[in-house]
TORKOL-4160 file (C-alpha; in steps of 0.2 Angstrom, whole numbers, padded with zeros to 4 digits, m for minus):
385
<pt num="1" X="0146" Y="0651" Z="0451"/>
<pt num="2" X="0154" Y="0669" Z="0448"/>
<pt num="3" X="0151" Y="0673" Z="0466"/>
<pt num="4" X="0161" Y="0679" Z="0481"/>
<pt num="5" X="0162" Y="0682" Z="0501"/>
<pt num="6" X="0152" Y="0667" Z="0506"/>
<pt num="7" X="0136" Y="0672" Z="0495"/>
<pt num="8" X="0124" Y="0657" Z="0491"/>
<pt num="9" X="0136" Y="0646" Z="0502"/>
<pt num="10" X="0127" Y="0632" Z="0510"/>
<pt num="11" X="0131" Y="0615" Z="0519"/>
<pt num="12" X="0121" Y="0602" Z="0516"/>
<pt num="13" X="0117" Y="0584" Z="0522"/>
<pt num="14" X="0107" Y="0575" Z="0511"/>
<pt num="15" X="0105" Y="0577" Z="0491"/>
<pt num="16" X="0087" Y="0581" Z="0493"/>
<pt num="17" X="0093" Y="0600" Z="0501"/>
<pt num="18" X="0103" Y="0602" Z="0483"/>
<pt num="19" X="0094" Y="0617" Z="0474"/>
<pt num="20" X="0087" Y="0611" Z="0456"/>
<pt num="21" X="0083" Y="0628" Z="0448"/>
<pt num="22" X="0098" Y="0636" Z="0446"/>
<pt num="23" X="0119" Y="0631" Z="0440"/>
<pt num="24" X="0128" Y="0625" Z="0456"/>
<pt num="25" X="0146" Y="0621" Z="0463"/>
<pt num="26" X="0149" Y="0607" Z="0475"/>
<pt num="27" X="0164" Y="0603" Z="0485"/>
<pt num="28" X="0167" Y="0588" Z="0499"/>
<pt num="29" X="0166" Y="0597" Z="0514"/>
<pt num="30" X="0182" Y="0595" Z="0525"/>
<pt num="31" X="0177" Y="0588" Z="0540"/>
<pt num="32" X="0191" Y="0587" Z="0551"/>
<pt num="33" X="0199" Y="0605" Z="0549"/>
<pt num="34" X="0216" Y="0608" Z="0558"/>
<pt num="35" X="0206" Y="0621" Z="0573"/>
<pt num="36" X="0216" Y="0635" Z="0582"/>
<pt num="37" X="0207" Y="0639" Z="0602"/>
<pt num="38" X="0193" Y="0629" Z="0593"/>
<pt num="39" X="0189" Y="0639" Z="0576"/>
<pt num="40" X="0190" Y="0635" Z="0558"/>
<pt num="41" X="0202" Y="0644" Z="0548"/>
<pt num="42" X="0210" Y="0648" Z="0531"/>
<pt num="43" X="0223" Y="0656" Z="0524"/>
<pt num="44" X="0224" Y="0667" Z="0508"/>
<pt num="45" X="0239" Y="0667" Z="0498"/>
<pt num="46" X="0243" Y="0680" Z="0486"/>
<pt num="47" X="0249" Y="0672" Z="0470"/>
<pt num="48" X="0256" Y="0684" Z="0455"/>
<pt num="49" X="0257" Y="0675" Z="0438"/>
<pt num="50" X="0266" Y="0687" Z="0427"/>
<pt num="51" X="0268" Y="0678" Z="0412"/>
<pt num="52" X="0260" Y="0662" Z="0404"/>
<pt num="53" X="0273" Y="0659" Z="0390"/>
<pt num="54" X="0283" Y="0654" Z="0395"/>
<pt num="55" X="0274" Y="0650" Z="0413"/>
<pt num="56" X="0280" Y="0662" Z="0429"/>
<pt num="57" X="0272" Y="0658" Z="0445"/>
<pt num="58" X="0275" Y="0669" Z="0459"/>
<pt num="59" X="0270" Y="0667" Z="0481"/>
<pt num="60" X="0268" Y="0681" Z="0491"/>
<pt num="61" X="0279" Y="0679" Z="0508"/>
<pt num="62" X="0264" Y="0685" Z="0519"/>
<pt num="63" X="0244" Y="0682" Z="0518"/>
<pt num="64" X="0230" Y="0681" Z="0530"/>
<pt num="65" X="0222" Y="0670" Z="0541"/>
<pt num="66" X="0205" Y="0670" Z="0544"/>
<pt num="67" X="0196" Y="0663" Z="0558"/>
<pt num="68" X="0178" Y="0657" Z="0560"/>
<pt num="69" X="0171" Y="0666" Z="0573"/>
<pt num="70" X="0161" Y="0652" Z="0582"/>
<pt num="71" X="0173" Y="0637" Z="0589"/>
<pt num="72" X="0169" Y="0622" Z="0577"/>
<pt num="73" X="0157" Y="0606" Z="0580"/>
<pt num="74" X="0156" Y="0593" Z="0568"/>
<pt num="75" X="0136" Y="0591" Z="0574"/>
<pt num="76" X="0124" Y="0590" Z="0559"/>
<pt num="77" X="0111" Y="0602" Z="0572"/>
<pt num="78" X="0128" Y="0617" Z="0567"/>
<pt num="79" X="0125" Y="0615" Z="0548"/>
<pt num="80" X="0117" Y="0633" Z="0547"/>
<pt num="81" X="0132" Y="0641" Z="0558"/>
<pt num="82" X="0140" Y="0651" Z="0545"/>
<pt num="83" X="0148" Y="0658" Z="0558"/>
<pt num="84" X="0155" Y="0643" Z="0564"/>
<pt num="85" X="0159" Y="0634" Z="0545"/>
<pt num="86" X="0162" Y="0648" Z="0534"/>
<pt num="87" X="0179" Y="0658" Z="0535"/>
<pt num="88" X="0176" Y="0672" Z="0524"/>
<pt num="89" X="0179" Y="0689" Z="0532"/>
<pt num="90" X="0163" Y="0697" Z="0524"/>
<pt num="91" X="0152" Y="0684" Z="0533"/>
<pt num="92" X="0163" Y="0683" Z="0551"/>
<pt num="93" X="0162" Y="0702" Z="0553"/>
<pt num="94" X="0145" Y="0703" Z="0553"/>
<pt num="95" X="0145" Y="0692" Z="0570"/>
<pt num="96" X="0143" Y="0700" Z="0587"/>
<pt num="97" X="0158" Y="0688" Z="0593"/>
<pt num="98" X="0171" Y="0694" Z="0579"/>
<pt num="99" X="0186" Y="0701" Z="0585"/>
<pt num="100" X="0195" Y="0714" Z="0576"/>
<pt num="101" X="0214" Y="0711" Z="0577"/>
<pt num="102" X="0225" Y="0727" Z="0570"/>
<pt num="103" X="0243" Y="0719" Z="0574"/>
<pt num="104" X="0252" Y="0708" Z="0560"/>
<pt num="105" X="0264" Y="0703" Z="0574"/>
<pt num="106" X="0249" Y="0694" Z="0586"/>
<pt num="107" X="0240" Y="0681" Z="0587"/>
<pt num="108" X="0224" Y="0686" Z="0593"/>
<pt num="109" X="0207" Y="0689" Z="0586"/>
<pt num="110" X="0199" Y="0682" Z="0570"/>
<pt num="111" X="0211" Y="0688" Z="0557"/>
<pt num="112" X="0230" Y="0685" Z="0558"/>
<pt num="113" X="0245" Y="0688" Z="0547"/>
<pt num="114" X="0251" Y="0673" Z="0539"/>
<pt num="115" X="0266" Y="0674" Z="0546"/>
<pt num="116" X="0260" Y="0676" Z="0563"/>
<pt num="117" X="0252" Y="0658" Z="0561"/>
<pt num="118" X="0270" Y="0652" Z="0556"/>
<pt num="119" X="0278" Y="0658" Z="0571"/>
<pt num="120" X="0263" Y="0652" Z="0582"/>
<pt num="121" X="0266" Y="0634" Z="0575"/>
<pt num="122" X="0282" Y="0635" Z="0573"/>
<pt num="123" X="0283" Y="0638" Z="0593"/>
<pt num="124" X="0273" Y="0619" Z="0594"/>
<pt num="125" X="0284" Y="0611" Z="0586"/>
<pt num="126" X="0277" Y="0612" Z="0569"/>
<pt num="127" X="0286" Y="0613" Z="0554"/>
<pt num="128" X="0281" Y="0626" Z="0544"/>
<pt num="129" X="0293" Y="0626" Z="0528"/>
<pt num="130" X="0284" Y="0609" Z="0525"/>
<pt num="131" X="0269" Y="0615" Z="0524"/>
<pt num="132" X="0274" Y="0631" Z="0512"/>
<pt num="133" X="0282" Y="0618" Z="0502"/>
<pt num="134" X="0267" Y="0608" Z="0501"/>
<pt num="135" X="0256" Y="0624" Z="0497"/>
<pt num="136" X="0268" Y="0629" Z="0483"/>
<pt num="137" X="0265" Y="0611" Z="0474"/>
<pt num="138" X="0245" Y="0612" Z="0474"/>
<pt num="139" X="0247" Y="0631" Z="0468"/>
<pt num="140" X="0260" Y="0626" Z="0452"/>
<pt num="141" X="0248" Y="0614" Z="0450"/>
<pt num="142" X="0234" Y="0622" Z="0449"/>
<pt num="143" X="0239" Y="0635" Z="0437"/>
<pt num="144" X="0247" Y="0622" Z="0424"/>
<pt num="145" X="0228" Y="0613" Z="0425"/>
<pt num="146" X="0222" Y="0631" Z="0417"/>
<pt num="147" X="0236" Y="0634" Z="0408"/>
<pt num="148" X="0230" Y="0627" Z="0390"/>
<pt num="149" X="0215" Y="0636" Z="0392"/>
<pt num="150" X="0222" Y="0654" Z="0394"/>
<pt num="151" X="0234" Y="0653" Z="0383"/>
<pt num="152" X="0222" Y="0646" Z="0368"/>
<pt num="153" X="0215" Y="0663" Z="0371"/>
<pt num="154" X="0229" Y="0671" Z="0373"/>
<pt num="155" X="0236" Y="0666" Z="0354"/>
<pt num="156" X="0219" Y="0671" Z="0347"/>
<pt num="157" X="0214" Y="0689" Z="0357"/>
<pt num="158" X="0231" Y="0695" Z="0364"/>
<pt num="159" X="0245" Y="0707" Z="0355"/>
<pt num="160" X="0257" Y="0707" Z="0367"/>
<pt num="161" X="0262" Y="0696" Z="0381"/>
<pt num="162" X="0264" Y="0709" Z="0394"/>
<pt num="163" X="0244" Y="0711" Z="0392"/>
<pt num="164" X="0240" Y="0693" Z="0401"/>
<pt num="165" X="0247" Y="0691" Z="0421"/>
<pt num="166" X="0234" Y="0688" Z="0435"/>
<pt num="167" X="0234" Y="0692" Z="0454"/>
<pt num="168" X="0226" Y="0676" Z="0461"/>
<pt num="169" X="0219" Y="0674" Z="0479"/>
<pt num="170" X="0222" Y="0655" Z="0482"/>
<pt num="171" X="0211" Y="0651" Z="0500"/>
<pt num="172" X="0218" Y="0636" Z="0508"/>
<pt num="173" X="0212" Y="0625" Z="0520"/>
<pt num="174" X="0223" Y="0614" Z="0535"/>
<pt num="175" X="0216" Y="0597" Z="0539"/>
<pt num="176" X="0221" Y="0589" Z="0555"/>
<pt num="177" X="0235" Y="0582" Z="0547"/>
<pt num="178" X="0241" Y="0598" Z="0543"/>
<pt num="179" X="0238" Y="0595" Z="0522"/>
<pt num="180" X="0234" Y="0609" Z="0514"/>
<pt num="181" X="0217" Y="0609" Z="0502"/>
<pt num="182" X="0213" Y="0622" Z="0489"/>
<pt num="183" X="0196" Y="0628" Z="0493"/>
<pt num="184" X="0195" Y="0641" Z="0477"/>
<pt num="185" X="0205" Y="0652" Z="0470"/>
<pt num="186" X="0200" Y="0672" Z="0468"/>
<pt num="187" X="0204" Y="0679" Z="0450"/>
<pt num="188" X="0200" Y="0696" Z="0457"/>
<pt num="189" X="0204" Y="0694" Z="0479"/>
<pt num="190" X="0200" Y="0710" Z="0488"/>
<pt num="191" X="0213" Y="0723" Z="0490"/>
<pt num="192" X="0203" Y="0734" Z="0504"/>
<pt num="193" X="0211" Y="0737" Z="0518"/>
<pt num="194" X="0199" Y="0738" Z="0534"/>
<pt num="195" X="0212" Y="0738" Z="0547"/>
<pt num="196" X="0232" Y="0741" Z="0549"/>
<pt num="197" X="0235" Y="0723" Z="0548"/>
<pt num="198" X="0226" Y="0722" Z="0529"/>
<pt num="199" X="0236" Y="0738" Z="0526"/>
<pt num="200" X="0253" Y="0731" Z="0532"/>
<pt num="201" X="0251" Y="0716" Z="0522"/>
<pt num="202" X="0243" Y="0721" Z="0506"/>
<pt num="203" X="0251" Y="0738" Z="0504"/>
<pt num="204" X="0266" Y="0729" Z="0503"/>
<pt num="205" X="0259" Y="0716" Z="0493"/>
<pt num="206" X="0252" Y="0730" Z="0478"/>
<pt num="207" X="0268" Y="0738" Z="0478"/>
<pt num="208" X="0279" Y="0723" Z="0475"/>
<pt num="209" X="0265" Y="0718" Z="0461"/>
<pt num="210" X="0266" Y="0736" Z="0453"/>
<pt num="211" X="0284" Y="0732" Z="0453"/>
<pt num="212" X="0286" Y="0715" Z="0447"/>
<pt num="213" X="0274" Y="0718" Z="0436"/>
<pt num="214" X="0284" Y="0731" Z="0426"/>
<pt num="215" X="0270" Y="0741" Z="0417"/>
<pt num="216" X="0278" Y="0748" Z="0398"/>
<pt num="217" X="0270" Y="0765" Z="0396"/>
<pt num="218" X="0272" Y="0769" Z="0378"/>
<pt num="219" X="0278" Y="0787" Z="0371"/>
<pt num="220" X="0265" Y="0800" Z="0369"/>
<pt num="221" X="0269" Y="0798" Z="0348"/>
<pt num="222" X="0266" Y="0780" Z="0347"/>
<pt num="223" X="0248" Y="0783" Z="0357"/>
<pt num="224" X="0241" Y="0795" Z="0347"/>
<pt num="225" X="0248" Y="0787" Z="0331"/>
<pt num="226" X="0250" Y="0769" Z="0335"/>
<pt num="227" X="0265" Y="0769" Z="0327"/>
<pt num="228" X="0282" Y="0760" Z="0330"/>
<pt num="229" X="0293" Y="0770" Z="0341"/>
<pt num="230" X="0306" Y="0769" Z="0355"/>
<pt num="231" X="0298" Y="0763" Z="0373"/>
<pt num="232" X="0302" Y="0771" Z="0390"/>
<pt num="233" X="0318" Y="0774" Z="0397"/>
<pt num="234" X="0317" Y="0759" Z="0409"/>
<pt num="235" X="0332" Y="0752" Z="0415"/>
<pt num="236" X="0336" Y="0733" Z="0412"/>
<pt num="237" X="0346" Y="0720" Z="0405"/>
<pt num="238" X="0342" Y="0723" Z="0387"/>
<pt num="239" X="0339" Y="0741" Z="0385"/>
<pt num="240" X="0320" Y="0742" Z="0383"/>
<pt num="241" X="0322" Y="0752" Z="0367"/>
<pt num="242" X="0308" Y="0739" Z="0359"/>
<pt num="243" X="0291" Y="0737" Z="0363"/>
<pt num="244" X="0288" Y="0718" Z="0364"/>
<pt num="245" X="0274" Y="0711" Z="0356"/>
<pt num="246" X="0270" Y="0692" Z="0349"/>
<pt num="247" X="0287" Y="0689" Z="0346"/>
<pt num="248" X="0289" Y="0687" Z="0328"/>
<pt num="249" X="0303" Y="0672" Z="0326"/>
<pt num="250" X="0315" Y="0669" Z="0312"/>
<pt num="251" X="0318" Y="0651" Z="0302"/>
<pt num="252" X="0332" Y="0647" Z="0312"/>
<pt num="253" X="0321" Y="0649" Z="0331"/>
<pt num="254" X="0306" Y="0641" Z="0323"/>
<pt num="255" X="0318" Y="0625" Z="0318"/>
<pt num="256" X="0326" Y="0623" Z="0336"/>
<pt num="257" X="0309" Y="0624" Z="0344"/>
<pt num="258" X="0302" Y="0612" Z="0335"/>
<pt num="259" X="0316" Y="0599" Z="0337"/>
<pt num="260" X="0316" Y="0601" Z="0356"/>
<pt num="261" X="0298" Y="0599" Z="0358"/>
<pt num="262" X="0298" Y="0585" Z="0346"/>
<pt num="263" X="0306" Y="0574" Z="0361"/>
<pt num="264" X="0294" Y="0565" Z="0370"/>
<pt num="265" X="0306" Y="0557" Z="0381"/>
<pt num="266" X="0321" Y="0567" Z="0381"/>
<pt num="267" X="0334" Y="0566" Z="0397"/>
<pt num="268" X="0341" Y="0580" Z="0405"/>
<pt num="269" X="0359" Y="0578" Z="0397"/>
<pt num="270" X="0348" Y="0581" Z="0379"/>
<pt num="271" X="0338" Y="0595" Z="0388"/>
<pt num="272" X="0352" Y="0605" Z="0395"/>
<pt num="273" X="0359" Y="0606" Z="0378"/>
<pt num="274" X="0344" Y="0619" Z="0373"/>
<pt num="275" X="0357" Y="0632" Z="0382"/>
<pt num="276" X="0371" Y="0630" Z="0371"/>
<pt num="277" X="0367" Y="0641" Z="0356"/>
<pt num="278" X="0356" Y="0654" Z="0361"/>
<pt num="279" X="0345" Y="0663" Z="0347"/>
<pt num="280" X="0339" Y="0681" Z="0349"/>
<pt num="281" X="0325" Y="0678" Z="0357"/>
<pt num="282" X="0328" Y="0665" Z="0368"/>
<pt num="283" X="0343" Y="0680" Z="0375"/>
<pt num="284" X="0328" Y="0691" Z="0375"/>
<pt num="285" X="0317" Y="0679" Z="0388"/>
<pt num="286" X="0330" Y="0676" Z="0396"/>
<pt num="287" X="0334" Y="0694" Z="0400"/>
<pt num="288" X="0316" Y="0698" Z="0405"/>
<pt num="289" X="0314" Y="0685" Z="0417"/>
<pt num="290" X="0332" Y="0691" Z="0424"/>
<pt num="291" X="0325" Y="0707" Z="0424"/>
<pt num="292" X="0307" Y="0702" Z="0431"/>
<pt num="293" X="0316" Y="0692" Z="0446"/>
<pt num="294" X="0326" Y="0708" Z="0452"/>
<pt num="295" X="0309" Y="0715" Z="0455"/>
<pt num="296" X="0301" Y="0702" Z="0465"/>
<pt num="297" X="0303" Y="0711" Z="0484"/>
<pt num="298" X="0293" Y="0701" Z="0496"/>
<pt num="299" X="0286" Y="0690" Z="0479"/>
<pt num="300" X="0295" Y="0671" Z="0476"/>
<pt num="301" X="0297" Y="0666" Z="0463"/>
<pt num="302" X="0291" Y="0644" Z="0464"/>
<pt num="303" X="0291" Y="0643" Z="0443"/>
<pt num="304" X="0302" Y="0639" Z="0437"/>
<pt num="305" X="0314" Y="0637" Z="0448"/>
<pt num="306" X="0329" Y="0625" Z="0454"/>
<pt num="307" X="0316" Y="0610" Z="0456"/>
<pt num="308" X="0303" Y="0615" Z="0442"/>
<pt num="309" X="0307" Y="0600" Z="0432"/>
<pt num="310" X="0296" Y="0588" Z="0439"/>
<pt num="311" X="0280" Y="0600" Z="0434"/>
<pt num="312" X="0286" Y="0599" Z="0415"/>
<pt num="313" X="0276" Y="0583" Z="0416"/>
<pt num="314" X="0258" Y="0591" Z="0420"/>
<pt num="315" X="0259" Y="0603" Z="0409"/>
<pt num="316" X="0245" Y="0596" Z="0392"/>
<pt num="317" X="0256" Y="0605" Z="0378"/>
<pt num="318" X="0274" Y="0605" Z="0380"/>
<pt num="319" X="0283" Y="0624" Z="0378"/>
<pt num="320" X="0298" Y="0626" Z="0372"/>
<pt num="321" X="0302" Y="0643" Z="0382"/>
<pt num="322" X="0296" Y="0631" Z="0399"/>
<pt num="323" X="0311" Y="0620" Z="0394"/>
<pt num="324" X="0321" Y="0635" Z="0391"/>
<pt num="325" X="0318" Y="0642" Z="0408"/>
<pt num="326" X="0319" Y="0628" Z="0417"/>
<pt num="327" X="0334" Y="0622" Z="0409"/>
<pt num="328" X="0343" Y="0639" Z="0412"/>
<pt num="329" X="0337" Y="0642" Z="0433"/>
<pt num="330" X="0346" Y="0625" Z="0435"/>
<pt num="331" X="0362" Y="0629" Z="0429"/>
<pt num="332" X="0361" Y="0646" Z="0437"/>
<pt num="333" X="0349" Y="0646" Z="0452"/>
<pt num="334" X="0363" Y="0646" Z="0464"/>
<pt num="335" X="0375" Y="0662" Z="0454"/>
<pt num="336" X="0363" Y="0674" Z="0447"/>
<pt num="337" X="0378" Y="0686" Z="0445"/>
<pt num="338" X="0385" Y="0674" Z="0434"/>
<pt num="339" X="0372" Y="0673" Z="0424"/>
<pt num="340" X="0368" Y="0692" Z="0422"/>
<pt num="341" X="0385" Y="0694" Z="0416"/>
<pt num="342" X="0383" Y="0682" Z="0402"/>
<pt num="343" X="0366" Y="0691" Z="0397"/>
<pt num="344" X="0372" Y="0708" Z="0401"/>
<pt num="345" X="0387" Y="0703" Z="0386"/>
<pt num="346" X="0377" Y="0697" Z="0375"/>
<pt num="347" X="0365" Y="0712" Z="0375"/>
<pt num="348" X="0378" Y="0723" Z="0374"/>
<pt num="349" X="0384" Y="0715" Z="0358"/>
<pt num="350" X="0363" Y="0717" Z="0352"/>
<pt num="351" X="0362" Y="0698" Z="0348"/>
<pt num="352" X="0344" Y="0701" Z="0357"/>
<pt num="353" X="0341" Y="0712" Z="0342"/>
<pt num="354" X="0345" Y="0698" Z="0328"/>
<pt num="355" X="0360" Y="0692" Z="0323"/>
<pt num="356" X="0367" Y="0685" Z="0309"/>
<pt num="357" X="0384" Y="0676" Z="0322"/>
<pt num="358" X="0386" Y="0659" Z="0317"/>
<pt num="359" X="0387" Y="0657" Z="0338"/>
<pt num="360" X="0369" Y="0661" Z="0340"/>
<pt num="361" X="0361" Y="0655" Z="0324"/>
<pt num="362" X="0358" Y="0637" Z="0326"/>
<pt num="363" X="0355" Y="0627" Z="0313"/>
<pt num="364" X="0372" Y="0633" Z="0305"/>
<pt num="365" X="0382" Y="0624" Z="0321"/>
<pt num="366" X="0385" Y="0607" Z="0320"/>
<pt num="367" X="0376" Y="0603" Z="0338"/>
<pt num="368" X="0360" Y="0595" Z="0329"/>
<pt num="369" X="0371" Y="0580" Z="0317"/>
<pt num="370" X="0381" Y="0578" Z="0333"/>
<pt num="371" X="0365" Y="0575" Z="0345"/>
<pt num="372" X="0356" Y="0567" Z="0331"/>
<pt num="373" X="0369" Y="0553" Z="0329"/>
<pt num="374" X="0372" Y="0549" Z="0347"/>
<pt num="375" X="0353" Y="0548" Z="0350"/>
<pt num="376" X="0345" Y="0538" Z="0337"/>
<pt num="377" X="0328" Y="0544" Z="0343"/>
<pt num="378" X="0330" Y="0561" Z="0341"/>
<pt num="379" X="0326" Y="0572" Z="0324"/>
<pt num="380" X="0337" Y="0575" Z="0313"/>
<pt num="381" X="0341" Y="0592" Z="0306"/>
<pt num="382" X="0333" Y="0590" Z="0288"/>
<pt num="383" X="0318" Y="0579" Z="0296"/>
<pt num="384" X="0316" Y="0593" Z="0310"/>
<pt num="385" X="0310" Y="0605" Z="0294"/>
């Protein structure tokens, strides 16, 4: 527990090798690893989360792949190779056999580019957007399995919501059926760079993150004083002339919230209505995460995103801006200028400021009686109070 490269790593045989003095972590060991020229390998993918409420979810486009540096054997006589079943850099540089690999174009040596590897199986026959997809699905997962945790903490510890993203360092495992496995995932993955290849690929990686993440820098007035003032002169959608903190919602937002997540089983006809009358703050989301996405460089975004839907299941507490999101990628994946200048119109009329205009207030349109009568299941206007 709360280790890293490789430390305290041992695999074992029989329950009478399992330490009893101190706390543990066990894992099934993979036994039938896909195997490159004979090695064991990993991948480590760089996954950004910017936001956890809503939930944005981001993937690196290039990674590493690291190599065992003893071919593999399944013998039970190998069990204290680290070398041969441990990938971790830290412990495979340490062999005499290790070979150092400086180009992120080749395929040679213990430590590849990830896209490197793509082109290598790609070149077999292999598809390899299958496999990226499939890596995408156990990493949205994984992050919705921690996302009640963090964000219980993040209501009772955090004052704004820019304060909680994470850059994780998923290492993933190929069997020979080329599935990818999840082996852990790093909360703080190593950013040193001991060759061009690291350098190549993480330099680009930290700048992109630096970007994406999109750091506010408070005036000089509002440090010293801590009081309210304008924020920095950066350029997007809404202006930036408001330092955001927990967003403090009138009646009207509170009362649409509620009534969408009050639907257990709502369709996407229903869902896709959450769009129709957009409050303050649901503009002002929305024209972050515009604004967050023009960041992104070599970052993808994978949630939301056209297909998020089906993850809205996982998820242990329903959220409102996750319906939100998800409702608005899938009505403009495909035109984002569309949608900017929808935003950009709607910012430049200040409704992300408040607004008092019927059009964005919504419990003063008629959409709720009108959905509340053609579904008899669904809340009513006076009940959703």
């Amino acid at each position: 527990p709360a280790s890293a490269r490789g430390i305290g790593i041992q695999v074992i045989h029989k329950w009478s090798q399992l330490p009893r003095k101190r706390p543990l972590l066990v894992q099934k060991y993979l036994h039938k690893p896909y195997l490159i020229g004979g090695n064991k390998f990993d991948l480590r993918i760089y996954v950004y989360v910017t936001s956890y409420d809503p939930l944005r979810i981001y993937m690196f486009s290039d990674g590493l792949v690291r190599f065992a540096s003893c071919k593999y054997s399944s013998s039970m006589k190998t069990l204290n190779n680290k070398f041969m079943h441990l990938t971790n850099y830290s412990v495979n540089k340490k062999n005499s056999e290790y070979q150092t690999n400086s180009d992120d174009k080749a395929c040679q040596g213990h430590k590849w580019a990830l896209k490197a590897l793509w082109h290598y199986l790609g070149s077999k026959g292999i598809n390899t957007s299958l496999i990226w997809e499939k890596i995408k699905d156990i990493v949205i997962k994984t992050i919705i399995a921690s996302e009640p945790y963090v964000n219980n903490l993040l209501k009772m510890h955090v004052k704004t919501p820019y304060s909680c993203h994470e850059l994780f360092g998923f290492d993933i495992m190929l069997d020979e059926n080329l599935k990818p496995w999840i082996l852990e995932v790093n909360i703080s993955p190593s950013l040193h760079s001991n060759s061009a290849l690291d350098v190549s690929i993480k330099g680009q990686m930290i700048r992109d993150l630096l970007n994406l993440a999109g750091f506010r820098i408070p005036p000089k007035v509002e440090v010293v004083s801590s009081s309210s003032s304008t924020s920095s002169s950066t350029s997007n959608l809404y202006g930036g002339n408001k330092e955001r903190t927990k967003p403090e919602l009138s009646a009207d937002e509170k009362v649409k919230r509620a009534f969408y997540l009050a639907q257990r089983y709502a369709d996407q006809d229903f869902l896709s209505s959450v769009l129709d009358i957009l409050t303050p703050e649901d503009v002002r989301v929305l024209a972050e995460s515009e604004d967050e996405l023009n960041r992104q460089g070599e970052f993808q975004r994978v949630f939301p995103s056209q297909s998020s839907s089906r993850y809205l299941r996982f998820f242990e507490c329903p959220r409102y801006l996750n319906i939100l999101l998800d409702q608005w990628d899938q009505k403009y994946w495909n035109d984002r200028t569309k949608c900017i200048s929808y935003l950009t119109a709607l910012c430049q009329k200040g409704i992300h400021l408040g607004t008092s205009d019927p059009a964005h207030t919504w419990s003063k349109c008629s959409y709720m009686s009108r959905t509340a009568a053609q579904r008899p299941g669904v809340l009513s206007p006076s009940r959703s109070r």
